[in-house]
MIPA-305046 format. One record per residue (C-alpha): chain; residue number from 1; x, y, z. Coordinates in nm, 4 decimals. Layout:
+----+-----+----------+----------+----------+
: ch :   i :     east :    north :       up :
+----+-----+----------+----------+----------+
:  A : NUM :        X :        Y :        Z :
...
+----+-----+----------+----------+----------+
// end
This chain:
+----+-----+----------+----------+----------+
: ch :   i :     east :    north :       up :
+----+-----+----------+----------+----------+
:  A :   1 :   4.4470 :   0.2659 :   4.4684 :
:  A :   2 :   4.4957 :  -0.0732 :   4.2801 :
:  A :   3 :   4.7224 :  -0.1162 :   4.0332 :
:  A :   4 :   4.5703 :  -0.0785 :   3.6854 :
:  A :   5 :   4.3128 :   0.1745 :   3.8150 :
:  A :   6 :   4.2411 :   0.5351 :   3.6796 :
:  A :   7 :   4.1558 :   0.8558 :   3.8217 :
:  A :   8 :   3.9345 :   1.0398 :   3.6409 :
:  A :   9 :   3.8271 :   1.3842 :   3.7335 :
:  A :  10 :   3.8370 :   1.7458 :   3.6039 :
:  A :  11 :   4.1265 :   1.8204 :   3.8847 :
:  A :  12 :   4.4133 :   1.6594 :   3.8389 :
:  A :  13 :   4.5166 :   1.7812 :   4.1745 :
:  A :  14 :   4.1800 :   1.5783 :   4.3772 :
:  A :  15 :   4.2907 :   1.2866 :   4.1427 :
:  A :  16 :   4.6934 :   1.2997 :   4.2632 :
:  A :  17 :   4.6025 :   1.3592 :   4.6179 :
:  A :  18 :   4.3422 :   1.0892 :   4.6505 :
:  A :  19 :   4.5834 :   0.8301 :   4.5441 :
:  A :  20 :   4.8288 :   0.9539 :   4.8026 :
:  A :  21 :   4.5584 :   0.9399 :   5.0893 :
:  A :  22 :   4.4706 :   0.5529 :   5.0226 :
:  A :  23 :   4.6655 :   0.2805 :   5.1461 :
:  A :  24 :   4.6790 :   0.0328 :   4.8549 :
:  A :  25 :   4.9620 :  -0.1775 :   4.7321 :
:  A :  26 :   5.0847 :  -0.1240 :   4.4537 :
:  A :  27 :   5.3515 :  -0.2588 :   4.3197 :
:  A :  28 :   5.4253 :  -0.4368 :   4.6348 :
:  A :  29 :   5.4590 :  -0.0765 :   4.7795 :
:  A :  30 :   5.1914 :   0.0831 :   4.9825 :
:  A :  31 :   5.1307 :   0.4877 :   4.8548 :
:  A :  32 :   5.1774 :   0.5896 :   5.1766 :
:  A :  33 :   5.4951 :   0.4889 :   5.1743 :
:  A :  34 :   5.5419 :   0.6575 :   4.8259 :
:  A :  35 :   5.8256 :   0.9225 :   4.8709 :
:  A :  36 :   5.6713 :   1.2565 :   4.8069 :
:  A :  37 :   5.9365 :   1.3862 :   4.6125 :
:  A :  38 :   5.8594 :   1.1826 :   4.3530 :
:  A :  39 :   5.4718 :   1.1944 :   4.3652 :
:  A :  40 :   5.5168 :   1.5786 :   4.3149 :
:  A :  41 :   5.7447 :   1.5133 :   3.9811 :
:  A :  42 :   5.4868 :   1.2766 :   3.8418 :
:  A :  43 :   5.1870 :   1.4762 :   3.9014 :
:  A :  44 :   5.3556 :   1.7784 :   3.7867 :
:  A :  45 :   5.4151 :   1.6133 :   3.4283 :
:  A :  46 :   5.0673 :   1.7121 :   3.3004 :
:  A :  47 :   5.1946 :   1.9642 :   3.1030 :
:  A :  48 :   5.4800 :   1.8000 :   2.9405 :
:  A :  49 :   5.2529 :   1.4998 :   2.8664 :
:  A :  50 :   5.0179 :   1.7273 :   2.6851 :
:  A :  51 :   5.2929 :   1.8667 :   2.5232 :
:  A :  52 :   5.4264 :   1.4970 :   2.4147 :
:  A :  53 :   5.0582 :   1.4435 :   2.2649 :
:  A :  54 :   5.0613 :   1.7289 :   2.0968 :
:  A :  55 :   5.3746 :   1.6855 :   1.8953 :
:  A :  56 :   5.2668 :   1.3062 :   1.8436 :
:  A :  57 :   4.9178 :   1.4340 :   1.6580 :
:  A :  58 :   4.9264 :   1.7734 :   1.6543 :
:  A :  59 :   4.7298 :   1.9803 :   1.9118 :
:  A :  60 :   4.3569 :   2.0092 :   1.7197 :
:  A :  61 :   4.3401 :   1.6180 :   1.8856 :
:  A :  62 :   4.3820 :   1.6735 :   2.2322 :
:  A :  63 :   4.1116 :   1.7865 :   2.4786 :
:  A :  64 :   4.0536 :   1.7886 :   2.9045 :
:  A :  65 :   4.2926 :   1.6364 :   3.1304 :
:  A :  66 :   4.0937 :   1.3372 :   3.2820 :
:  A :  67 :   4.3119 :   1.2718 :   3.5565 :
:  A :  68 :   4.6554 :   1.0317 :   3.6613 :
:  A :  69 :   4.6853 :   0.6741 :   3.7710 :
:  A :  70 :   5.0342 :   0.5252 :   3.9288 :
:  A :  71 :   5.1712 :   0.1983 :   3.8216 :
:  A :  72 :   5.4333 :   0.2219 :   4.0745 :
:  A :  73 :   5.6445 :   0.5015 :   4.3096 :
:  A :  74 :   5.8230 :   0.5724 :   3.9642 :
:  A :  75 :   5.5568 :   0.5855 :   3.6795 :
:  A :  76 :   5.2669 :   0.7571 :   3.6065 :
:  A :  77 :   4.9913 :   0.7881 :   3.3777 :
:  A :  78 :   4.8319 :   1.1012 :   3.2469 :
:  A :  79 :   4.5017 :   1.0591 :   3.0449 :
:  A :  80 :   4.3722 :   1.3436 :   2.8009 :
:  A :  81 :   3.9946 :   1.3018 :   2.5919 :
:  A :  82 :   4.0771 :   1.2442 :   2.2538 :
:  A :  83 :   3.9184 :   1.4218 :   1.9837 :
:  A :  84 :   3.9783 :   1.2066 :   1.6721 :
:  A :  85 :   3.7533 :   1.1251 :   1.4053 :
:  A :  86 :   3.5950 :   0.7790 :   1.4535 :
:  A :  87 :   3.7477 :   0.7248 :   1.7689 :
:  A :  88 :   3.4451 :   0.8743 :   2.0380 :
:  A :  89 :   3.5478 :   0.7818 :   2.3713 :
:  A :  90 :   3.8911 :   0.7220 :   2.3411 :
:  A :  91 :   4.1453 :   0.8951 :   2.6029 :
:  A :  92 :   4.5721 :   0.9768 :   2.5511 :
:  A :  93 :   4.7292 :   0.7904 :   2.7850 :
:  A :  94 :   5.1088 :   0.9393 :   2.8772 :
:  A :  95 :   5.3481 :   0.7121 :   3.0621 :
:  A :  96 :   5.5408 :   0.9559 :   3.2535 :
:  A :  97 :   5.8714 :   0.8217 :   3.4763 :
:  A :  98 :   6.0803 :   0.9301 :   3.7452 :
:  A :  99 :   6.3470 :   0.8082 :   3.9661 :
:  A : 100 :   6.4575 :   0.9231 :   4.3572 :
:  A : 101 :   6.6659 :   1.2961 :   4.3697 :
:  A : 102 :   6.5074 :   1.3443 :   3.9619 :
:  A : 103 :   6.3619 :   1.6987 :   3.9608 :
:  A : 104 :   6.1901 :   1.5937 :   3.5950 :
:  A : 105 :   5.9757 :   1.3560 :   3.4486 :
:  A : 106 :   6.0551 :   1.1981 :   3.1083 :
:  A : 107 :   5.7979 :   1.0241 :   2.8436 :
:  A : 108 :   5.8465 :   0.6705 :   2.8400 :
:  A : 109 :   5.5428 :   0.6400 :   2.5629 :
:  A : 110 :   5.1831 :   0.7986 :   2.4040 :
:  A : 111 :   4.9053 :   0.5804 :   2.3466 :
:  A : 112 :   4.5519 :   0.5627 :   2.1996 :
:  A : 113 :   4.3262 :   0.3523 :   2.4176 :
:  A : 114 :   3.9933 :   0.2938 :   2.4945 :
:  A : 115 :   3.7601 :   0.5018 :   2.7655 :
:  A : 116 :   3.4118 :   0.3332 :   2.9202 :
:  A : 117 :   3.2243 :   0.4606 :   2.6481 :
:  A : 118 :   3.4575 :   0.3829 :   2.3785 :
:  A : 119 :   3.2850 :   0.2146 :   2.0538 :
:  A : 120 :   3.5243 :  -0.1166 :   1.9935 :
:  A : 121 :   3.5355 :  -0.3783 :   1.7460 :
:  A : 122 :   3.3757 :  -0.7224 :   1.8102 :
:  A : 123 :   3.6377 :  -0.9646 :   2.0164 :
:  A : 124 :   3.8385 :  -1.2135 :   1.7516 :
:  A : 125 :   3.6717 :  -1.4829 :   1.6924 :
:  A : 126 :   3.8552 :  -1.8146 :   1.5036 :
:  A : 127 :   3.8490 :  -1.8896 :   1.2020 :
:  A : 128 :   3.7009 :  -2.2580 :   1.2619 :
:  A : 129 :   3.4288 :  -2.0978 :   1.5252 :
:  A : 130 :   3.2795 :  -1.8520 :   1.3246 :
:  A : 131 :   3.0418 :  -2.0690 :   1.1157 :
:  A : 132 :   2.6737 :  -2.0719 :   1.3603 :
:  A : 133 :   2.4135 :  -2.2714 :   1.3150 :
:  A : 134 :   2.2178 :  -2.1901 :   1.0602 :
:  A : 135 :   2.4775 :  -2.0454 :   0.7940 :
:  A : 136 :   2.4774 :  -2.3259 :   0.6106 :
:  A : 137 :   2.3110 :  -2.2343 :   0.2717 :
:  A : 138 :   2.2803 :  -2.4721 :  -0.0295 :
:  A : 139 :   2.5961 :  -2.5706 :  -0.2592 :
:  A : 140 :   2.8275 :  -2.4541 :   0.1025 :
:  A : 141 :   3.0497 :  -2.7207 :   0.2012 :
:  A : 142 :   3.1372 :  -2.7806 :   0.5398 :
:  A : 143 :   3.4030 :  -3.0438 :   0.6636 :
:  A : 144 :   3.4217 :  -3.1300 :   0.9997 :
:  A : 145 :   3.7581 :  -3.0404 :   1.1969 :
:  A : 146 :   4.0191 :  -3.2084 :   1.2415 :
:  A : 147 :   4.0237 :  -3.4633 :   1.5162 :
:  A : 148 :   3.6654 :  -3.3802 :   1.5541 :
:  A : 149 :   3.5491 :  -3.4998 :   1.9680 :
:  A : 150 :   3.1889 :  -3.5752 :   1.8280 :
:  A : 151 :   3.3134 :  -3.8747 :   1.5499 :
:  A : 152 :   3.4669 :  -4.1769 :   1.6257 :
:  A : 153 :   3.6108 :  -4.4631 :   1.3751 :
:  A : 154 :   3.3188 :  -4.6976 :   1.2439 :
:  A : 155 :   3.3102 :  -5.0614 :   1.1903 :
:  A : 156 :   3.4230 :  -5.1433 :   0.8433 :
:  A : 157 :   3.3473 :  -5.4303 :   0.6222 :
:  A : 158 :   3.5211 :  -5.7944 :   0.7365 :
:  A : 159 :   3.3675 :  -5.9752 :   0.4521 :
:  A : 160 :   3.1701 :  -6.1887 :   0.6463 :
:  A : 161 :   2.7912 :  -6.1741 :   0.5694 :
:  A : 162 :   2.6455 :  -6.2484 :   0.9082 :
:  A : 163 :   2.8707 :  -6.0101 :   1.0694 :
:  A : 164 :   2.8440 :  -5.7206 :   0.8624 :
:  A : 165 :   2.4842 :  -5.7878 :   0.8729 :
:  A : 166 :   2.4755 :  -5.7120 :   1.2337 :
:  A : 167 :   2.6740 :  -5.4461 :   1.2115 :
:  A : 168 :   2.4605 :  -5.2713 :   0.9185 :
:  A : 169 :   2.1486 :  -5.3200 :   1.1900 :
:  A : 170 :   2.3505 :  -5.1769 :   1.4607 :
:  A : 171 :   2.4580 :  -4.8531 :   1.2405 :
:  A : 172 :   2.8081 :  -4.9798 :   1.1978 :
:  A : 173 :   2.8156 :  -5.0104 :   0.8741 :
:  A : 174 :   3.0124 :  -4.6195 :   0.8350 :
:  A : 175 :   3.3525 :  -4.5144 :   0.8295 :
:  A : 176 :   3.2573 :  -4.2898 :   1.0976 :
:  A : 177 :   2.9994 :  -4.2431 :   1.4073 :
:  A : 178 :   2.9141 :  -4.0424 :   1.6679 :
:  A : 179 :   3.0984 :  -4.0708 :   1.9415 :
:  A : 180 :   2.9612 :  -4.0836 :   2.3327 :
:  A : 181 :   3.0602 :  -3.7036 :   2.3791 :
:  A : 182 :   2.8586 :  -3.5982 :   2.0786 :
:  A : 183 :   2.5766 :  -3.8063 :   2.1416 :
:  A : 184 :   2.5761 :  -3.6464 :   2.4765 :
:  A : 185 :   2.6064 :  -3.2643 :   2.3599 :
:  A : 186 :   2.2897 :  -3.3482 :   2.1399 :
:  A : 187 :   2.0864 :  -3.4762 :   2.3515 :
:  A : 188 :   2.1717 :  -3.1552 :   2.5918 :
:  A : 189 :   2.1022 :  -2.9378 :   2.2425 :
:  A : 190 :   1.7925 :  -3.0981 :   2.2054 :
:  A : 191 :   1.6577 :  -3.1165 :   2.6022 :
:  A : 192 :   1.7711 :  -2.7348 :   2.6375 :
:  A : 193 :   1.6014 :  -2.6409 :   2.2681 :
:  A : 194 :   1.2712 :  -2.5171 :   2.1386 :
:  A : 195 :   1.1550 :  -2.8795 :   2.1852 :
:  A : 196 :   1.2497 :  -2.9591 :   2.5391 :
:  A : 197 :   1.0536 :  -2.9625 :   2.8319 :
:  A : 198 :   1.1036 :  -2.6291 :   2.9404 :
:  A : 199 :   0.9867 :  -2.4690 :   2.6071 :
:  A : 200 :   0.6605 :  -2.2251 :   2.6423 :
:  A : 201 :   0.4642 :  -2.4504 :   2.4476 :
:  A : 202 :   0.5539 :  -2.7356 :   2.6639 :
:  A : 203 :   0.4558 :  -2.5328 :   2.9430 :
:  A : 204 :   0.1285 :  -2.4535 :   2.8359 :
:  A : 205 :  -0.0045 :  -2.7999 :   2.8601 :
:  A : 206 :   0.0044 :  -3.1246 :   3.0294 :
:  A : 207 :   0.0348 :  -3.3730 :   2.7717 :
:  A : 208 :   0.3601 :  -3.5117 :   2.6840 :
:  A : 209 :   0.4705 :  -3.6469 :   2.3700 :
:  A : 210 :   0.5290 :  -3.9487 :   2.5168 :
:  A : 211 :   0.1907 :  -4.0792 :   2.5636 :
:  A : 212 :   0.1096 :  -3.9131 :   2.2251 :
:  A : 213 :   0.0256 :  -4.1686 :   1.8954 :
:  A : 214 :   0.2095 :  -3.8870 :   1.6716 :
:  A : 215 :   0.5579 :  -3.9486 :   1.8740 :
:  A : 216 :   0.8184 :  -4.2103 :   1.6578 :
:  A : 217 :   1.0966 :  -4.3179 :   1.9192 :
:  A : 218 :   1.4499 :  -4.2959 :   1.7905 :
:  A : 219 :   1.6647 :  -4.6434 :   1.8065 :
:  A : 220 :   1.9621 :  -4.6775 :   2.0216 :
:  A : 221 :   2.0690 :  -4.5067 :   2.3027 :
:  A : 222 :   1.9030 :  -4.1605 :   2.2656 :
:  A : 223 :   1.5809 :  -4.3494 :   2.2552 :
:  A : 224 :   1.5459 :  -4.3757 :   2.5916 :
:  A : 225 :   1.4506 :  -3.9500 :   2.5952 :
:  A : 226 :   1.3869 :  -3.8358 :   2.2085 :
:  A : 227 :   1.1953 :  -3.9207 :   1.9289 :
:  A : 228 :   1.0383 :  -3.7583 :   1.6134 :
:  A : 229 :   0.7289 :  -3.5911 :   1.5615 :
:  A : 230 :   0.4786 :  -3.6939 :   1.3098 :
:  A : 231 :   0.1985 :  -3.4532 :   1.3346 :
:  A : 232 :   0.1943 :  -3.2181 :   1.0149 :
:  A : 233 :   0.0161 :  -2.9309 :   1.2519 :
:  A : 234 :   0.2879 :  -2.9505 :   1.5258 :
:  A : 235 :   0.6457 :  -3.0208 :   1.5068 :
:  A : 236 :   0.6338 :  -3.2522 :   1.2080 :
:  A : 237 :   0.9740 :  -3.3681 :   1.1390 :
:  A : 238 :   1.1651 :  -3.2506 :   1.4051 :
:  A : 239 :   1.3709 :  -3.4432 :   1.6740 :
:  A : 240 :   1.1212 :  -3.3756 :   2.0515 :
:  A : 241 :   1.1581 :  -3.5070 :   2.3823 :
:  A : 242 :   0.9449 :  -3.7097 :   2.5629 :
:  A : 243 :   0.8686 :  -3.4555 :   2.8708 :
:  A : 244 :   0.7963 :  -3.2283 :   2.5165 :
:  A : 245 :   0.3785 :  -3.1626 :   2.4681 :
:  A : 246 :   0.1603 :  -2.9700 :   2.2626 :
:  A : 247 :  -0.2374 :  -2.8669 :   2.1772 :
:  A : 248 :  -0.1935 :  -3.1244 :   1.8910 :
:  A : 249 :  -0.1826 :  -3.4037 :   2.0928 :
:  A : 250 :  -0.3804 :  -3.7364 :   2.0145 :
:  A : 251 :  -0.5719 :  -3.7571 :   2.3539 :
:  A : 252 :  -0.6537 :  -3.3973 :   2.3175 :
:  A : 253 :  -1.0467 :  -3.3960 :   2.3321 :
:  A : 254 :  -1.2415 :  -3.1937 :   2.1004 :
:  A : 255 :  -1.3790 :  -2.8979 :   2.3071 :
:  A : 256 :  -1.7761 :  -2.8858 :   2.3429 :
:  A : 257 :  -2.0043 :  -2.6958 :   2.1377 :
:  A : 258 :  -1.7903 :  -2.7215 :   1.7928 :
:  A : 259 :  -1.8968 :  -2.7370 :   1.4791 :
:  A : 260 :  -2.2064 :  -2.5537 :   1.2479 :
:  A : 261 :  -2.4758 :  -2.4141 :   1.4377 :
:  A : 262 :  -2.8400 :  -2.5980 :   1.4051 :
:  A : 263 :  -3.0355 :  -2.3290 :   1.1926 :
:  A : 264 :  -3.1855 :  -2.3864 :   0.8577 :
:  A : 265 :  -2.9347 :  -2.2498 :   0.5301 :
:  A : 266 :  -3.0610 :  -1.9271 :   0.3917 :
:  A : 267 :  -2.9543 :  -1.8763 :   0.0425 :
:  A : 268 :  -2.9926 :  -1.5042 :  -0.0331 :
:  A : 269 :  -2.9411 :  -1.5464 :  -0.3980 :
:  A : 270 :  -3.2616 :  -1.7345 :  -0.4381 :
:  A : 271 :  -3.5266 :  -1.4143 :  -0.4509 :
:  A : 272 :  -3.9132 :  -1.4288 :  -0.5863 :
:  A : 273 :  -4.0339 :  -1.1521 :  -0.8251 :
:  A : 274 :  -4.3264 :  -1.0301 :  -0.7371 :
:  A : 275 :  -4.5230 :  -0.7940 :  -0.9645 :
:  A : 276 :  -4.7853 :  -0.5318 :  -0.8653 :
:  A : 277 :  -5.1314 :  -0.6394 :  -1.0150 :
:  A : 278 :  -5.2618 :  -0.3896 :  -1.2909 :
:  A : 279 :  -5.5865 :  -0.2265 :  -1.1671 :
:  A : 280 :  -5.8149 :  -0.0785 :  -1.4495 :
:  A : 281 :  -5.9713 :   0.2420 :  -1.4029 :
:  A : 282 :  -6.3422 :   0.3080 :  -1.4082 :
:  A : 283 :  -6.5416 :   0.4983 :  -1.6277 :
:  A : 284 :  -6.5247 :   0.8006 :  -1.4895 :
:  A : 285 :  -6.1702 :   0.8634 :  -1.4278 :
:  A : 286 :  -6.1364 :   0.7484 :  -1.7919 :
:  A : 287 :  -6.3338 :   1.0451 :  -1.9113 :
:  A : 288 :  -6.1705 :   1.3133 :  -1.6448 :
:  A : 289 :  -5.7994 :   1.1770 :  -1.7622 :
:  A : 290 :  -5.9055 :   1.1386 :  -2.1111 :
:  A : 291 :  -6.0167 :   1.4194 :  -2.3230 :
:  A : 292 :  -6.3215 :   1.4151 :  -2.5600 :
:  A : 293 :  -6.2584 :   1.3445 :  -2.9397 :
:  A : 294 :  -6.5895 :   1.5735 :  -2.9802 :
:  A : 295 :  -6.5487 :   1.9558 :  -3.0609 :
:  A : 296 :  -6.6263 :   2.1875 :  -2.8534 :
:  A : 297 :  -6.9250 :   2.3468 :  -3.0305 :
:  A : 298 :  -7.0685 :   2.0356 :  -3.0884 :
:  A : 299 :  -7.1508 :   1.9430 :  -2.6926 :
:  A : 300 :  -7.4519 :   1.8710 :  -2.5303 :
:  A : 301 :  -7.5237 :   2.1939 :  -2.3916 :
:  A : 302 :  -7.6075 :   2.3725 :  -2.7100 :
:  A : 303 :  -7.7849 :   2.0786 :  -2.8421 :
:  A : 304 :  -7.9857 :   2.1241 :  -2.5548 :
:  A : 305 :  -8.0351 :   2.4894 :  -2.6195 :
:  A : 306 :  -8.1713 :   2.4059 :  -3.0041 :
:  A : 307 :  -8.4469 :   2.1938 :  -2.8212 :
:  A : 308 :  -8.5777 :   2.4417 :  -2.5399 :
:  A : 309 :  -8.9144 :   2.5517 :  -2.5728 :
:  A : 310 :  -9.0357 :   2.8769 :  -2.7164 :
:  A : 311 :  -8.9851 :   3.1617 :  -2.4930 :
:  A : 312 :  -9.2832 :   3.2835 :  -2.3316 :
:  A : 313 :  -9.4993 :   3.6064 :  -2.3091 :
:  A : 314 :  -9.2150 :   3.6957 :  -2.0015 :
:  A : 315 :  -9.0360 :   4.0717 :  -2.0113 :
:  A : 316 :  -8.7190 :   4.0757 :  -2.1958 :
:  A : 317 :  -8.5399 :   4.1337 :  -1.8341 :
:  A : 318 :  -8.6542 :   3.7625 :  -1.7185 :
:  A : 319 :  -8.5178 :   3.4415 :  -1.8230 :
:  A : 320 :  -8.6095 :   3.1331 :  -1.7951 :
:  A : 321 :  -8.3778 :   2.8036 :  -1.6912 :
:  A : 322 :  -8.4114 :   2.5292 :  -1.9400 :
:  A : 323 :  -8.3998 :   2.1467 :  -1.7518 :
:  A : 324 :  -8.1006 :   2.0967 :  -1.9655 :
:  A : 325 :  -7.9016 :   2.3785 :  -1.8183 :
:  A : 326 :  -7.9932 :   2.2764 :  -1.4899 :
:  A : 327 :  -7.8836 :   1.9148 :  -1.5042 :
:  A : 328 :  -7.4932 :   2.0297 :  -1.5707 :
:  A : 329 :  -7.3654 :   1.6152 :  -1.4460 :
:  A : 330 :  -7.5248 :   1.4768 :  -1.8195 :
:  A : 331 :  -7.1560 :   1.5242 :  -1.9600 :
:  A : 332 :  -7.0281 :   1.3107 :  -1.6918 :
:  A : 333 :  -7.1987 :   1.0048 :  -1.8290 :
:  A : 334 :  -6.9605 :   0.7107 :  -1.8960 :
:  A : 335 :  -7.1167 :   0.6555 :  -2.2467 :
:  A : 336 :  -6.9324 :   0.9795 :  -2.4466 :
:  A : 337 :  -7.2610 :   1.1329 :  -2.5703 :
:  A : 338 :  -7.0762 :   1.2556 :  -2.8719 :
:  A : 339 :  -7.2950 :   1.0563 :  -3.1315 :
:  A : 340 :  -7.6263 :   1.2087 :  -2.9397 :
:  A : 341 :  -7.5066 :   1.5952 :  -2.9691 :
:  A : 342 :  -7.4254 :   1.5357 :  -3.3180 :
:  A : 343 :  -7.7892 :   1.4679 :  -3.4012 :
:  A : 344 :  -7.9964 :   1.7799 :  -3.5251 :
:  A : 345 :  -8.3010 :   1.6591 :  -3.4221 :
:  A : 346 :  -8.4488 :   1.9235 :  -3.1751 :
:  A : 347 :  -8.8193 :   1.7085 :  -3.1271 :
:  A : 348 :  -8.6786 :   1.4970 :  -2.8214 :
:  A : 349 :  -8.9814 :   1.4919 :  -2.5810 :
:  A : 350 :  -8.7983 :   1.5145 :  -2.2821 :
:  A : 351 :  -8.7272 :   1.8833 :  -2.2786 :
:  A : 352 :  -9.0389 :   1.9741 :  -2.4057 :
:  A : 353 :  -9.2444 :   1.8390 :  -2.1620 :
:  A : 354 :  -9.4151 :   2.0953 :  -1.9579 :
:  A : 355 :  -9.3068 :   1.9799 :  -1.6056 :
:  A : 356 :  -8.9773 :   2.1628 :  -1.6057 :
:  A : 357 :  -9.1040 :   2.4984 :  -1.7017 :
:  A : 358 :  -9.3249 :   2.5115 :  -1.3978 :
:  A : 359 :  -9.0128 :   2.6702 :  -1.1913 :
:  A : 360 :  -9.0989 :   2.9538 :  -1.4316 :
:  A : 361 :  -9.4235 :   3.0332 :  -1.3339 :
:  A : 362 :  -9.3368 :   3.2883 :  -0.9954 :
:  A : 363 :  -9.1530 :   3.5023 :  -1.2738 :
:  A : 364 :  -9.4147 :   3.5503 :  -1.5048 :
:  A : 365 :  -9.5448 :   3.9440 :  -1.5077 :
:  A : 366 :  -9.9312 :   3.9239 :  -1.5409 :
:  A : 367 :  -9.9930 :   3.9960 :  -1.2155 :
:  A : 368 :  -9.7972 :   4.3198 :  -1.2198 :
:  A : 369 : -10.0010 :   4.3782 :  -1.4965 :
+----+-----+----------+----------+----------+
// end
């Protein structure tokens, strides 16, 4: 066993014995070599380090004995689960020490730390480290550090006009610039970023913003590998290397069959009203749908039955059909014969005349007579 390592185990005799059994330094002294006397007084301190816990933070906070590690032939330390609110995964760890011809162990000291699946606090981070990118927020001022690698001392003003002239076209003209190191760890920022080669969208074509009409070069030095998009539709704006490329770029060709299909327009809120064309009804559904203004005592029929003929010499058990009672489709007529019925004349020929009474003739009784 190392030093520094823990054995953990629900017998805290396995744990005691294995370290015994393995030959590892510790302390510059092998635990073979440990003497056993000892060993036995350390790994017999369970109790009493239990005991030490328990008057530390009362017994309610201690639970299973997890097992004993050696620092060295003389010290030991036991480990107990700790049950404290807030504090899941934590272990008491008891220093326990001893010293050759002791028959006791005594508690050098009880702490709270840490097990494997202890919840812990975030490591410290300074001060000066803990602004990221992106936490800048309008109205925040941010100064740069002290000493700052990335800025260097500019060129300040000598009075001369030719030479500050140059100086203004060579970016000079500032109390401070970037210096080579900073210059450097942007242009790593910017090949390693969202925008370098390696990107997914760079990957997913071949075109390169350097053959694109959309790419601005930057001046100076970084120049050479970066410049600015100007495509609104890509990454207008931002700082893109040259091995960079996009769907947006200028040499892209427009893929075949774009555009509006060929097919006349069809404008569905231009309809024609048709209307149904009236058909007018004939005569005679006219006088079946309409009734007649006549009453129905004045009809034809009994106008017909003023103007039979006189009966004849016949037995009063015969009768005799009259040619207007036979001819029942007169009514039917698409003049309304209204006006005629109305008329009491009963001298019309036509019923009179003596060709419709010949039917009558094969009832007449003379012959029986």
């Amino acid at each position: 066993m190392q030093r520094g390592d823990s054995v953990t185990g629900p017998s805290p005799d396995s744990a005691a014995e294995s370290a015994l059994d393995t030959g590892t330094e510790a302390g510059g002294v092998t635990v073979a070599e440990w003497p056993e006397d000892l060993a036995s007084v350390l790994k017999g301190a369970v109790d009493q380090a239990r005991a030490a816990v328990e008057e530390f933070s009362g017994p309610d906070v201690v639970g299973d004995y997890l097992g004993v590690s050696y620092e060295d032939p003389n010290t030991a330390t036991h480990r107990f689960l700790a049950h404290l609110t807030g504090y899941q995964g934590w272990q008491w760890a008891v220093v326990v020490a001893t010293y050759p011809g002791s028959d006791h162990a005594t508690i050098s000291e009880v702490v709270l730390v840490p097990g494997p699946t202890a919840l812990l606090a975030p490591e410290w981070v300074p001060w000066e480290e803990r602004v990221r990118p992106g936490d800048l927020s309008p109205g925040d001022l941010l100064a740069p550090a002290k000493d700052d690698p990335r800025l260097v001392p500019g060129y300040t003003a000598s009075g001369d006009p030719a030479i500050d002239e140059v100086a203004v076209e060579l970016g000079l003209g500032r109390r401070w610039v970037m210096s080579a190191w900073g210059r450097a760890q942007a242009a790593e920022r910017w090949h390693l970023g969202e925008y370098g080669p390696d990107s997914p969208m760079s990957r997913s074509t071949k075109r390169v913003c350097r053959d694109c009409g959309f790419f601005l070069p930057l001046a100076g030095s970084l120049g050479a590998m970066f410049g600015v998009c100007g495509n609104e539709l890509s990454a207008d704006g931002h700082v893109v290397d040259k091995h960079y490329g996009c769907g947006a770029h200028s040499d892209t060709p427009a893929p075949a069959g774009t555009g509006s299909p060929a097919y006349e327009p069809y404008d569905d809120g231009l309809l024609d009203v048709v209307t149904n064309p009236v058909v007018e009804a004939s005569g005679a559904e006219l006088a079946t749908s309409e009734p007649s203004d006549a009453e129905p005592g004045t009809s034809e029929p009994p106008a017909a039955e003023l103007a039979a003929p006189e009966p004849s010499d016949a037995e009063p058990g015969t009768s005799e059909v009259s040619p207007a009672e036979a001819s029942p489709a007169e009514p039917s007529t698409p003049e309304p014969p209204a006006p005629e019925s109305s008329t009491p004349e009963p001298s019309t020929p036509e019923p009179s005349t003596p060709e419709p009474s010949a039917p009558a003739e094969p009832s007449n009784p003379e012959p029986s007579a």
